[in-house]
LOLUMLO-347179 format. One record per atom (N, C-alpha, C): z negated, x, y negated; atom name; residue number from 0. Coordinates in nm, 4 decimals, padded with zeros to 6 digits. Layout:
<atoms>
<atom Z="Z" X="X" Y="Y" a="CA" k="NUM"/>
...
</atoms>
This chain:
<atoms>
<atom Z="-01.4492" X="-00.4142" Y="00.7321" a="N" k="0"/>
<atom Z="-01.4177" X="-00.2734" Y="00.7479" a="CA" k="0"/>
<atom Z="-01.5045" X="-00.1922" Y="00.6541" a="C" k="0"/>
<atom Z="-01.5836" X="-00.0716" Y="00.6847" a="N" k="1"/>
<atom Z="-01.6601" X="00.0271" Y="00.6321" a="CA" k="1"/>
<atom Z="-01.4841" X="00.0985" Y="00.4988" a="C" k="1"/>
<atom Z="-01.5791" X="00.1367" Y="00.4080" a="N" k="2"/>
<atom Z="-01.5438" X="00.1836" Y="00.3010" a="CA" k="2"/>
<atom Z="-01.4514" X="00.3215" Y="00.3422" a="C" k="2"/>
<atom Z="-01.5095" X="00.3888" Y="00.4490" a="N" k="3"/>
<atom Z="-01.4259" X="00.5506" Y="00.4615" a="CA" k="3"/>
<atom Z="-01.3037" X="00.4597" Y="00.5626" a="C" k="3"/>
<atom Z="-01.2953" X="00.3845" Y="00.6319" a="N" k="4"/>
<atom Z="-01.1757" X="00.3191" Y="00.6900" a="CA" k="4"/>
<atom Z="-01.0889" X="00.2622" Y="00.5980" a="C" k="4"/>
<atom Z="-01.1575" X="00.1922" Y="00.4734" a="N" k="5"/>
<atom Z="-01.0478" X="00.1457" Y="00.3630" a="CA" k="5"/>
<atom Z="-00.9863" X="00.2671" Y="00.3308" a="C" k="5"/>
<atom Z="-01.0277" X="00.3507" Y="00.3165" a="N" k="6"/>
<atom Z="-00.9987" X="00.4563" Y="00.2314" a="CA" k="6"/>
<atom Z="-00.8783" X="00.5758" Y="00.3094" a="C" k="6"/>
<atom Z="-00.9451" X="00.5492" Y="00.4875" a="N" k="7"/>
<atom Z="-00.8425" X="00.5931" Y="00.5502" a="CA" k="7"/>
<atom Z="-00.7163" X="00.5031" Y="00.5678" a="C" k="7"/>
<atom Z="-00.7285" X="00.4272" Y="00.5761" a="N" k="8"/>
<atom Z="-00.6258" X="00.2985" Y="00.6033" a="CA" k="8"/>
<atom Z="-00.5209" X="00.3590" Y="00.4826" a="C" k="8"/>
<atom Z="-00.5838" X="00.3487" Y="00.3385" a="N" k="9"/>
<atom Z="-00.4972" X="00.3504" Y="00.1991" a="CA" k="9"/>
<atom Z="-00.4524" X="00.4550" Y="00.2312" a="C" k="9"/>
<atom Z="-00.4548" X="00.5910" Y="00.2544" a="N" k="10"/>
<atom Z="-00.4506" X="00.7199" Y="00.2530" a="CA" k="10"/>
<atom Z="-00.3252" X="00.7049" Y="00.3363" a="C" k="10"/>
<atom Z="-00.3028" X="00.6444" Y="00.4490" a="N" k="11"/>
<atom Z="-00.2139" X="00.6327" Y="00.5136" a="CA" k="11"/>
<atom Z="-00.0826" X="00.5928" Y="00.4874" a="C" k="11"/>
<atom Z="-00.1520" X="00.4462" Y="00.4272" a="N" k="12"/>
<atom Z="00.0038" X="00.2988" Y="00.4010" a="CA" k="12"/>
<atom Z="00.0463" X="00.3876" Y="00.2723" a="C" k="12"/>
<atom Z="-00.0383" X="00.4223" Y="00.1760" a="N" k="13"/>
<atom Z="-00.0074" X="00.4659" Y="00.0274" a="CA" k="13"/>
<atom Z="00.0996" X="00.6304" Y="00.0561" a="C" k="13"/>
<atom Z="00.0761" X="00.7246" Y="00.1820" a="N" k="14"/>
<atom Z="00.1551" X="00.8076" Y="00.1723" a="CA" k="14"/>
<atom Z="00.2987" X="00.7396" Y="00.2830" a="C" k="14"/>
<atom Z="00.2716" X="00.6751" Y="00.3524" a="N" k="15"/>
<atom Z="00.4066" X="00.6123" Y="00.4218" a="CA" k="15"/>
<atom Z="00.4524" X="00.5329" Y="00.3234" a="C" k="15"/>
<atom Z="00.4346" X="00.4543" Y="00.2026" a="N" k="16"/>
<atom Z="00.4937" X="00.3693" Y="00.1445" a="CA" k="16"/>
<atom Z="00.5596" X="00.4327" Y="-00.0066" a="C" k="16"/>
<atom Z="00.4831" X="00.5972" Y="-00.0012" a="N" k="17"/>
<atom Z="00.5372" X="00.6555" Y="-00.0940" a="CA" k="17"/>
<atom Z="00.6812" X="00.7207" Y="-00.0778" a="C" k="17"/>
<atom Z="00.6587" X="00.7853" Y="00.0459" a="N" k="18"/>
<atom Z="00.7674" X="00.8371" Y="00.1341" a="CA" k="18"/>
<atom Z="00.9064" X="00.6960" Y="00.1802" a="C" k="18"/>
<atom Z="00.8723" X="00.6287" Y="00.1948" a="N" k="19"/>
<atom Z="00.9860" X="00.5093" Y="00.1517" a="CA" k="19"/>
<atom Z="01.0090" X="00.4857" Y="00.0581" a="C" k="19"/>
<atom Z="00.9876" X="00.4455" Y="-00.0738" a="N" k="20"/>
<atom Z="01.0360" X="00.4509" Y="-00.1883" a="CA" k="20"/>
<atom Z="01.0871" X="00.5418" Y="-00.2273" a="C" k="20"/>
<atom Z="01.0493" X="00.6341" Y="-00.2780" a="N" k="21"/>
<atom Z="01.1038" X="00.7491" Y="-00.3436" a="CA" k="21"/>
<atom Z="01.0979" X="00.8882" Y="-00.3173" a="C" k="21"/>
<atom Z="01.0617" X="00.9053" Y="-00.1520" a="N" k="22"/>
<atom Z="01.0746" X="01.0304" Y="-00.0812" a="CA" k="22"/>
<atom Z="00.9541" X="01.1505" Y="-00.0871" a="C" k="22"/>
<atom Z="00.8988" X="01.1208" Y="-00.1502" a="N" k="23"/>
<atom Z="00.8190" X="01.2059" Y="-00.2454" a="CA" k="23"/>
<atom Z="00.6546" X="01.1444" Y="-00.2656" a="C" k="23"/>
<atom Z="00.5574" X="01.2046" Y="-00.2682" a="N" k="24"/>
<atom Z="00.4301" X="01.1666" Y="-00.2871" a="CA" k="24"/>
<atom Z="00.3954" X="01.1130" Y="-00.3950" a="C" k="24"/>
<atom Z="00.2956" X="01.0416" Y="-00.4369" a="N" k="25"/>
<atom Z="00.3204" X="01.0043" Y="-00.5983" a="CA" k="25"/>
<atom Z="00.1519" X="01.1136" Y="-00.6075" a="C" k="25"/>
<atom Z="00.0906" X="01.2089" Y="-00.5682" a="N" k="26"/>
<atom Z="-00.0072" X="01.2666" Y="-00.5471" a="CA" k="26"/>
<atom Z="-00.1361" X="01.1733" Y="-00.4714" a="C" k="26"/>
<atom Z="-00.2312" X="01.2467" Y="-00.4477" a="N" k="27"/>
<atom Z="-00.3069" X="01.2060" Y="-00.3385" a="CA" k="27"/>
<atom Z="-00.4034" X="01.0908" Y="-00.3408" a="C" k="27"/>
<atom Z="-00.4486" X="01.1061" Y="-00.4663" a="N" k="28"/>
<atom Z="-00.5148" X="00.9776" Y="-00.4896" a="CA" k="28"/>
<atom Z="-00.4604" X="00.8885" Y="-00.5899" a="C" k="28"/>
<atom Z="-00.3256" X="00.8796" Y="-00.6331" a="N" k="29"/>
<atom Z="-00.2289" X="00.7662" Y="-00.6268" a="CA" k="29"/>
<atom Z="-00.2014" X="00.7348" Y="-00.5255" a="C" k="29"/>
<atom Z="-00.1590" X="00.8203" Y="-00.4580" a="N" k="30"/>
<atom Z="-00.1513" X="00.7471" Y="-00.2930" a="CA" k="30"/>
<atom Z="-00.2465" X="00.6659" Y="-00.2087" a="C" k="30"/>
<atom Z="-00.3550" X="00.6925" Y="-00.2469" a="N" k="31"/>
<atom Z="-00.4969" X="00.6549" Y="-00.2053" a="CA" k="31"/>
<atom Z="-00.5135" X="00.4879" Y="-00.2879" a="C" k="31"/>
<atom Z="-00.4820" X="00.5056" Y="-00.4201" a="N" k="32"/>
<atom Z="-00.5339" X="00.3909" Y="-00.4533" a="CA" k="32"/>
<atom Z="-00.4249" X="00.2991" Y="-00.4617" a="C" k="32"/>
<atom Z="-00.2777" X="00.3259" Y="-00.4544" a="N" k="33"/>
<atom Z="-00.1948" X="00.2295" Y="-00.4036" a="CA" k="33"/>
<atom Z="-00.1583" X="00.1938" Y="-00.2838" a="C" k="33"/>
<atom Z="-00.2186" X="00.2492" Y="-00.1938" a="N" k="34"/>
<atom Z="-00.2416" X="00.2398" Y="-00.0836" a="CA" k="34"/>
<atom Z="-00.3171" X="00.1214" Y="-00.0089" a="C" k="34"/>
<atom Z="-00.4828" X="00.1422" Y="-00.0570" a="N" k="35"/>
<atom Z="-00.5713" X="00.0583" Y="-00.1067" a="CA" k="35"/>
<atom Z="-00.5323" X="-00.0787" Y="-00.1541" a="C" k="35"/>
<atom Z="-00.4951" X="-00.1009" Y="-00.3000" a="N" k="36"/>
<atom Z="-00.4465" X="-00.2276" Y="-00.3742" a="CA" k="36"/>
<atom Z="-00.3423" X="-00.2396" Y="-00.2878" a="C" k="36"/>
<atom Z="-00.2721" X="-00.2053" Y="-00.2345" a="N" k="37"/>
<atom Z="-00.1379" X="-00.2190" Y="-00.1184" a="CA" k="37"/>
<atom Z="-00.2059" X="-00.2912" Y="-00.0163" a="C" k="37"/>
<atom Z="-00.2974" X="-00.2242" Y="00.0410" a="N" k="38"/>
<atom Z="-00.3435" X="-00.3089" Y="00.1947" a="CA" k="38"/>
<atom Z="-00.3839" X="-00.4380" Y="00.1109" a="C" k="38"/>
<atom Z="-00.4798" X="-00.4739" Y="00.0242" a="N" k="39"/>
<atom Z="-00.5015" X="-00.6230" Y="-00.0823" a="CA" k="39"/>
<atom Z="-00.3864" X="-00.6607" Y="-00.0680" a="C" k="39"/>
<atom Z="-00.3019" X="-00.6157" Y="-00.1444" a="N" k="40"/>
<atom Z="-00.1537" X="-00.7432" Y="-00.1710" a="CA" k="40"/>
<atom Z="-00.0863" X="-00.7296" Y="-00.0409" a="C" k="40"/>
<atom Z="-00.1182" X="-00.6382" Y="00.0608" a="N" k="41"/>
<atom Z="-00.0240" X="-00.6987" Y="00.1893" a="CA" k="41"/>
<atom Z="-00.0897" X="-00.8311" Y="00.2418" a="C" k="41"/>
<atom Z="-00.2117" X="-00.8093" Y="00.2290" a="N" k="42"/>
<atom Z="-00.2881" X="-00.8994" Y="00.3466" a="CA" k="42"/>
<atom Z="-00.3102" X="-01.0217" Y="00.2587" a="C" k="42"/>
<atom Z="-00.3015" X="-01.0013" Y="00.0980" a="N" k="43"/>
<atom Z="-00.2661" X="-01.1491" Y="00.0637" a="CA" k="43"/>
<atom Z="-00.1279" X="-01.2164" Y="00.0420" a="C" k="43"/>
<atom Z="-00.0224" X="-01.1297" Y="00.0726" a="N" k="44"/>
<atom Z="00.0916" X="-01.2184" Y="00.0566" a="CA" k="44"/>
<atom Z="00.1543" X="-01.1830" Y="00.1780" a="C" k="44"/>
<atom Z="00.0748" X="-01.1626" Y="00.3249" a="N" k="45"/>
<atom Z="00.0915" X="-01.2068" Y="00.4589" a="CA" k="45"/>
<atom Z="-00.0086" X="-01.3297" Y="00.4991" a="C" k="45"/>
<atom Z="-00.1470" X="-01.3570" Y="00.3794" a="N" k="46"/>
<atom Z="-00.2049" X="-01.4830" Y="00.3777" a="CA" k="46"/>
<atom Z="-00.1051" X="-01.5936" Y="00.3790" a="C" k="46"/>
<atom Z="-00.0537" X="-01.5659" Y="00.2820" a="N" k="47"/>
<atom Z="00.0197" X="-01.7084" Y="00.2137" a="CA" k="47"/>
<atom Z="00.1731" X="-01.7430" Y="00.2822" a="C" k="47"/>
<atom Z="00.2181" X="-01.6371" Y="00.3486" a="N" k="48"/>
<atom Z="00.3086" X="-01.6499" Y="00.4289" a="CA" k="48"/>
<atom Z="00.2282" X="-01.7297" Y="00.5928" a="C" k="48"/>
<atom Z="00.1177" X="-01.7060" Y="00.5662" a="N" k="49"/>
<atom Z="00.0558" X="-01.7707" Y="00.7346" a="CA" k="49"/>
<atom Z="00.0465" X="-01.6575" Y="00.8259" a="C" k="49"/>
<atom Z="00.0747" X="-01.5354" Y="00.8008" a="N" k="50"/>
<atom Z="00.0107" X="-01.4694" Y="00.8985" a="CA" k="50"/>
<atom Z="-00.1721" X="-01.4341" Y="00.8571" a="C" k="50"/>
<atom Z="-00.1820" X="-01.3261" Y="00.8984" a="N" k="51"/>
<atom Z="-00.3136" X="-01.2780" Y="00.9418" a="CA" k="51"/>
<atom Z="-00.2637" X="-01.1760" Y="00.8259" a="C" k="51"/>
<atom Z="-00.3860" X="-01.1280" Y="00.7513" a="N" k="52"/>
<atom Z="-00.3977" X="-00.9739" Y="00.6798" a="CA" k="52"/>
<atom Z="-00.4498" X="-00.8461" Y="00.7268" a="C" k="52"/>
<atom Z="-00.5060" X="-00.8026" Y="00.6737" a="N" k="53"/>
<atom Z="-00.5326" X="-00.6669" Y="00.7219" a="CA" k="53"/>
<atom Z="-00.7285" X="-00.7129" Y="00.8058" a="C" k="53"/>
<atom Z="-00.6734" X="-00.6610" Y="00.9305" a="N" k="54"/>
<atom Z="-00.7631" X="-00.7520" Y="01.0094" a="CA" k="54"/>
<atom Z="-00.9227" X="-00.6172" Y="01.0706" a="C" k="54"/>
<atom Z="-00.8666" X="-00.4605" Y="01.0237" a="N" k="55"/>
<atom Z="-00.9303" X="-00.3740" Y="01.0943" a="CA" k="55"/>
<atom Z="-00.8704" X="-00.2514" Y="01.0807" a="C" k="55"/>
<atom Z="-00.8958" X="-00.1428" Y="01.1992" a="N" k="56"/>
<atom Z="-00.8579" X="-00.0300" Y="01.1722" a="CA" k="56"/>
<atom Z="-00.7317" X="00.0037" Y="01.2874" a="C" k="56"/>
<atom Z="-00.6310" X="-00.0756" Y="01.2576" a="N" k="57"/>
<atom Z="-00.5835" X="-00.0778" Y="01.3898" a="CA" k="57"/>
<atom Z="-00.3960" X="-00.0712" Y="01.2943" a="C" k="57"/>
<atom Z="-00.2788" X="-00.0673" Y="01.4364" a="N" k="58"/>
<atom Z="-00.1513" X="-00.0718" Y="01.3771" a="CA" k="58"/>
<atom Z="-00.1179" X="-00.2021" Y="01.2947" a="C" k="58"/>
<atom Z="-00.1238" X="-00.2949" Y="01.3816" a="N" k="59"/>
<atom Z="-00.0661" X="-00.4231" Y="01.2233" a="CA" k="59"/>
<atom Z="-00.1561" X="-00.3964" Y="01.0791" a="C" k="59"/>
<atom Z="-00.2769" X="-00.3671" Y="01.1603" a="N" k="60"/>
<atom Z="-00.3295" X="-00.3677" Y="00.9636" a="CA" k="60"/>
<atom Z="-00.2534" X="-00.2443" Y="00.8351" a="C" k="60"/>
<atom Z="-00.2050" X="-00.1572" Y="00.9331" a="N" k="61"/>
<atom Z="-00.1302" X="-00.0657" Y="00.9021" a="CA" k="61"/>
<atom Z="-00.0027" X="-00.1042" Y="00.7874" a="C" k="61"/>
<atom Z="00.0859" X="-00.1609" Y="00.9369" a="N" k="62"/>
<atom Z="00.1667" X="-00.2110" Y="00.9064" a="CA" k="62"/>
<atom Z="00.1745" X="-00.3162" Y="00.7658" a="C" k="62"/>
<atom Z="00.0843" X="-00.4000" Y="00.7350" a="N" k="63"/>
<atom Z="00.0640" X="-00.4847" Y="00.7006" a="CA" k="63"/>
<atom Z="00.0055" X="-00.4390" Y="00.5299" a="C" k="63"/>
<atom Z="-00.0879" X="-00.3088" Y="00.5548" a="N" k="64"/>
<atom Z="-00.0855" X="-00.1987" Y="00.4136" a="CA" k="64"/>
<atom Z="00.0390" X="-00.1569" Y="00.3848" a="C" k="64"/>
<atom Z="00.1563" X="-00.0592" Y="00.4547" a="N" k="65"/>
<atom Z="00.2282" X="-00.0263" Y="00.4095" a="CA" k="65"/>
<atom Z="00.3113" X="-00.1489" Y="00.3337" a="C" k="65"/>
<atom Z="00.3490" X="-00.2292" Y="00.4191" a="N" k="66"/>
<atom Z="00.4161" X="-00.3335" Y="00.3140" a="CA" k="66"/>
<atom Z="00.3919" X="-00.3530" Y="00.1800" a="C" k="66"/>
<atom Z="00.2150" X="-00.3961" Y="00.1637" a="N" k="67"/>
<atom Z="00.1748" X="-00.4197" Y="-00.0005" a="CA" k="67"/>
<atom Z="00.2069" X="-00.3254" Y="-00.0635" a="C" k="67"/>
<atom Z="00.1737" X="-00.1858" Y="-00.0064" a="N" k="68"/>
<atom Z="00.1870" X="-00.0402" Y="-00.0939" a="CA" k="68"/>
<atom Z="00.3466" X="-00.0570" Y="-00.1498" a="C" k="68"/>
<atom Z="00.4754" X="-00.0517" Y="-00.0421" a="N" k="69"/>
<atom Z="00.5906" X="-00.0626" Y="-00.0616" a="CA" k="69"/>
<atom Z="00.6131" X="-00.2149" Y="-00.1862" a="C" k="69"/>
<atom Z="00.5677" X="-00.2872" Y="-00.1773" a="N" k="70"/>
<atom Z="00.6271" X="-00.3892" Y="-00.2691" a="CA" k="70"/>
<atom Z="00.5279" X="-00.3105" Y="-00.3808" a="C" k="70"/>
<atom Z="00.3963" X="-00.2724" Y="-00.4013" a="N" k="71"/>
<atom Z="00.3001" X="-00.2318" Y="-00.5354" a="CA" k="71"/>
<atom Z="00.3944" X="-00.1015" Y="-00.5862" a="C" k="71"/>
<atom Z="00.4511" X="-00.0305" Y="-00.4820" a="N" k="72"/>
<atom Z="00.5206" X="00.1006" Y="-00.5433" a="CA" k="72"/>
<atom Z="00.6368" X="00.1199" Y="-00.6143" a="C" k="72"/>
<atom Z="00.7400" X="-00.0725" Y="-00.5658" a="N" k="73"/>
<atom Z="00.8114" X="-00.0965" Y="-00.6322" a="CA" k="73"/>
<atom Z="00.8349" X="-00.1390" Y="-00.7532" a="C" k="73"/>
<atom Z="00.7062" X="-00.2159" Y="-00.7836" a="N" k="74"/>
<atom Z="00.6841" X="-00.2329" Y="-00.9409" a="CA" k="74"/>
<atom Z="00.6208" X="-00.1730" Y="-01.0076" a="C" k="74"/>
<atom Z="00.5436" X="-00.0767" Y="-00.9115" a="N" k="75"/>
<atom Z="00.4838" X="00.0536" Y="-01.0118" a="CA" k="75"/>
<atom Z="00.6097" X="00.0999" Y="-01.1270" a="C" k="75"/>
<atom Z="00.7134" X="00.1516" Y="-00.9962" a="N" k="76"/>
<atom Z="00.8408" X="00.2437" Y="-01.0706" a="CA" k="76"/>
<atom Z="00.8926" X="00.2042" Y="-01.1488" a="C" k="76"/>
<atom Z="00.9279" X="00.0194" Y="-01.1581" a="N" k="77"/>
<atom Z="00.9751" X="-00.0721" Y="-01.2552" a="CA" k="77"/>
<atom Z="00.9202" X="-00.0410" Y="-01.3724" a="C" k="77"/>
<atom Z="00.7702" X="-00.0484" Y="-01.4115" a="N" k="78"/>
<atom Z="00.7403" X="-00.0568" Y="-01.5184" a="CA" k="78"/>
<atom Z="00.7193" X="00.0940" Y="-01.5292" a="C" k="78"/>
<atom Z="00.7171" X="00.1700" Y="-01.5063" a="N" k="79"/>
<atom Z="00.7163" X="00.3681" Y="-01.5234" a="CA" k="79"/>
<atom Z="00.8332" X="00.3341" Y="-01.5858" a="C" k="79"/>
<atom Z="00.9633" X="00.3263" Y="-01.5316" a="N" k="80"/>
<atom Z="01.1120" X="00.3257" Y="-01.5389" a="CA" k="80"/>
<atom Z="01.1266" X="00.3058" Y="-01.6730" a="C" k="80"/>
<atom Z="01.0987" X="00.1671" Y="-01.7113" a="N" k="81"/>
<atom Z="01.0674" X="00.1485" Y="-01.8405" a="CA" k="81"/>
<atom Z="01.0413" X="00.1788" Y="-01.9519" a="C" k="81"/>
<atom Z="00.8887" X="00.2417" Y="-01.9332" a="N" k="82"/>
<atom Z="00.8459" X="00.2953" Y="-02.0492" a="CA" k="82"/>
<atom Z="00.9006" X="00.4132" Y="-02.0431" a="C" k="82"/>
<atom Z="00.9624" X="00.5304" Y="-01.9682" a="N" k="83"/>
<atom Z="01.0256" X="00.5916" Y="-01.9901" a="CA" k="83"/>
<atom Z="01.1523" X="00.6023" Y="-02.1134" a="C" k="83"/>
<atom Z="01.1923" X="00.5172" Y="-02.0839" a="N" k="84"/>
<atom Z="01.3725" X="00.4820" Y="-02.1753" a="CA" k="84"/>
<atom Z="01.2941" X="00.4433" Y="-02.3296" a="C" k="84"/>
</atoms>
């Protein structure tokens, strides 16, 4: 996949996976780059499960970003949460 498709891809999973977690944007290029590292950890821990990863510019690869974003956004907040207290 060309670089402006990664970038659209992240832009996507990173604002759908923000909007599931915590309703709210985490701004645009947090969204962008957890988005990004999101489509990585979807498509490697849909590797290791035996599916296929992020294969193109298409819906499963989608699908398959939002997931990583949603599990990366969950331990984002974990450790935010944290150092907060």
């Amino acid at each position: 996949m060309s670089f402006l498709a990664w970038m659209a891809l992240g832009l996507v999973a990173g604002f759908i996976g923000s909007k599931l977690v915590n309703r709210r944007g985490e701004g645009i290029l947090l969204d962008i780059l957890l988005g990004v590292v999101g489509a990585f950890a979807g498509g490697w821990l849909f590797h290791i499960f035996g599916e296929p990863g992020v294969s193109g510019l298409n819906v499963y690869s989608l699908f398959v970003a939002v997931i990583g974003s949603v599990a990366l956004l969950v331990v984002y907040h974990l450790f935010r949460r944290r150092r907060a207290w």
